[in-house]
Every structure is written in structure tokens, then in C-alpha cells.
C-alpha positions in Angstrom: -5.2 -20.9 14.3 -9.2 -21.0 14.4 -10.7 -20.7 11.0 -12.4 -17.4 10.1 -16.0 -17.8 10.2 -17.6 -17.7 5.9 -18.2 -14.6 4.3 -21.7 -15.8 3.3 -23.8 -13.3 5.2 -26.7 -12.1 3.0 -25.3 -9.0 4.0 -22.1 -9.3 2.5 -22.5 -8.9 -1.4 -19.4 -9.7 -3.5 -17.2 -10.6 -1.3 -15.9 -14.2 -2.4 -12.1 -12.4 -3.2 -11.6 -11.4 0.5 -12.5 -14.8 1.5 -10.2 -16.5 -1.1 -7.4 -13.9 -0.2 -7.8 -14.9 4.1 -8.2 -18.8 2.9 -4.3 -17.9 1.4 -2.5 -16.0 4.7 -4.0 -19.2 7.0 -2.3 -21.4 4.8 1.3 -19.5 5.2 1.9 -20.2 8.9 5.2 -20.7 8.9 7.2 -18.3 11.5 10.3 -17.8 9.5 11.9 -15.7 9.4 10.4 -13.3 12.4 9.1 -10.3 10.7 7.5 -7.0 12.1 4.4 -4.7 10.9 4.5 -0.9 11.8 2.4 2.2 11.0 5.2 4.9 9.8 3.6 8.2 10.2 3.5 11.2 7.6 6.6 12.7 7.3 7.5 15.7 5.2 6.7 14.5 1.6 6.5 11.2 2.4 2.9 9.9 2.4 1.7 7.9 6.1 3.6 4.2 4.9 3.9 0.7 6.2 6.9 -0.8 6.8 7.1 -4.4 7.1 10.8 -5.7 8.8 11.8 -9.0 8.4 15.0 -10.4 10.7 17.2 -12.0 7.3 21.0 -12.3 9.2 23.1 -14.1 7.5 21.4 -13.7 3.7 23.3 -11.1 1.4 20.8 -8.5 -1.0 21.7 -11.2 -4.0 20.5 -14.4 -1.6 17.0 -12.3 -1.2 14.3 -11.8 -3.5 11.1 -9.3 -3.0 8.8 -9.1 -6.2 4.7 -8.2 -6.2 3.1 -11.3 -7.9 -0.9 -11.3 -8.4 -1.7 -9.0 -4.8 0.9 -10.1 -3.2 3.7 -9.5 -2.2 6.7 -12.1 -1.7 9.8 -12.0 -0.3 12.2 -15.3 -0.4 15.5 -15.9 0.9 18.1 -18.4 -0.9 21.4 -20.1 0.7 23.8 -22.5 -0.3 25.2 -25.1 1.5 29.2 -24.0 1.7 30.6 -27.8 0.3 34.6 -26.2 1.4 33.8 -26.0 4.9 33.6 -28.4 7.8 31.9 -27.8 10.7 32.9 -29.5 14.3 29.1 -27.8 15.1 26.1 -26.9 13.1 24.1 -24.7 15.1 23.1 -21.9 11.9 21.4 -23.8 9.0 21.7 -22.6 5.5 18.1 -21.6 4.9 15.1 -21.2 2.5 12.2 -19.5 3.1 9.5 -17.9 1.6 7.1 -15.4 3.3 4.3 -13.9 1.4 1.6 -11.2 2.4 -1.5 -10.2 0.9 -2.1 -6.6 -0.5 -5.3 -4.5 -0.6 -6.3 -2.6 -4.0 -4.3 0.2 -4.8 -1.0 -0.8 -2.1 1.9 0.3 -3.5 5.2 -1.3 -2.6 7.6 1.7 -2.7 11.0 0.4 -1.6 13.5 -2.5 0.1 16.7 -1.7 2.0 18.7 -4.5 3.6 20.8 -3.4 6.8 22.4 -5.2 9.9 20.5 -8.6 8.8 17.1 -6.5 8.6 15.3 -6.2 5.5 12.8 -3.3 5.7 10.1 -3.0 2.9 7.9 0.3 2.7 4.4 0.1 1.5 1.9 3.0 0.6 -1.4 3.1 1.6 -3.6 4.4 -0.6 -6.5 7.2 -0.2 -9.6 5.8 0.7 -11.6 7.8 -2.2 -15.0 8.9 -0.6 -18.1 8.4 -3.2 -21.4 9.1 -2.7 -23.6 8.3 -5.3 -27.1 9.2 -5.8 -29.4 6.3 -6.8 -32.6 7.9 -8.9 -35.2 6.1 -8.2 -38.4 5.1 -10.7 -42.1 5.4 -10.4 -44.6 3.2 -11.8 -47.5 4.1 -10.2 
């Protein structure tokens, strides 16, 4: 992954918490478990969403674990080695992972739901609020 080119434009004012926050998601490469991103459009009540769907087969609701911790939000898996049985083969691992993604101000994690080995989490985007503010400005001539 090439490294995202410094937020130190004069340009860019106040911007040292996105570049902190894209210094965090290149650190967290790791490609387990295989997860996707999709737009869910307005429906009815329900506000336009984002759902993010991460493959999980094999982990029960108690082995997972999906919590929002400082802007972000983190989902980890937890299994246990079964010490009763014994395996001729070992193809399926008992598994630990963590996968964490960074939220914008004002996301809003609405809801988890865990079905055929998918975990599905919804997300609210918020409002963009449009403000347009008048600047007065002083003269000292």
C-alpha cells in the first residue's frame, strides 16, 4: 500500500486528526476476515445507511464482539481451541481477529445482526449541515 501523500498543504488548515485517523486504517492491513462496504439506499423511514458485512462462519453472536471505541468502530471475533477433539486433518483454524474502521463525526452505528456466518452492521450517515456564515469585515482607514 503506497503511503498517502502529508496533509501539510498551506491550504489545508486543521487538518492534523484526518491525517492521524489515515496513519491508523494503513496500519490495519490485515485481510481477515473478508468484509464488504455497501451504500443501502433510503427506504421508507429508514434514513440512506451503510452497511458494512463481514464473512464470520464458524463464530457464534457470544464468540463476536462489535463496540464504538474513540471513532471507531471495532468488531473482534474469539474462538477456543476444542481440547475434546482430535482431528486426523486441520484444515479450519480456531481464529482471532480483530478488524477496526474509522468513523466520521456524527456516524452513528445503528445495529448488528449475525446470519448464515455473515455479520451485517448498519451505520447512519449523518446530514451534512449546510452553514454559511457571514464574515463582517473592519475598516481602519
Amino acid at each position: 500500500m503506497s503511503r498517502v501523500p502529508s496533509l501539510s498543504s498551506p491550504f489545508l488548515l486543521g487538518f492534523d486528526e484526518i491525517e492521524r485517523a489515515l496513519d491508523r486504517v494503513a496500519k490495519a492491513s490485515d485481510g481477515y476476515p473478508p468484509y464488504n462496504i455497501e451504500r443501502v439506499v433510503r427506504d421508507g423511514p429508514y434514513p440512506e445507511r451503510l452497511r458494512i458485512t463481514l464473512a464470520v462462519a464458524g463464530f457464534t453472536r457470544e464468540q463476536l464482539d462489535v463496540t464504538v471505541e474513540e471513532s471507531q468502530l471495532v468488531i473482534r471475533g474469539r474462538q477456543q481451541d476444542e481440547k475434546t477433539r482430535h482431528y486426523l486433518h486441520r484444515g479450519i483454524a480456531a481464529r482471532q481477529f480483530q478488524r477496526t474502521f474509522v468513523l466520521a463525526e456524527g456516524m452513528e452505528v445503528l445495529g448488528a445482526d449475525l446470519k448464515h456466518g455473515l455479520l451485517s452492521i448498519d451505520l447512519a450517515r449523518p446530514e451534512p449541515e449546510r452553514v454559511v456564515k457571514s464574515i463582517s469585515i473592519t475598516d481602519h482607514d
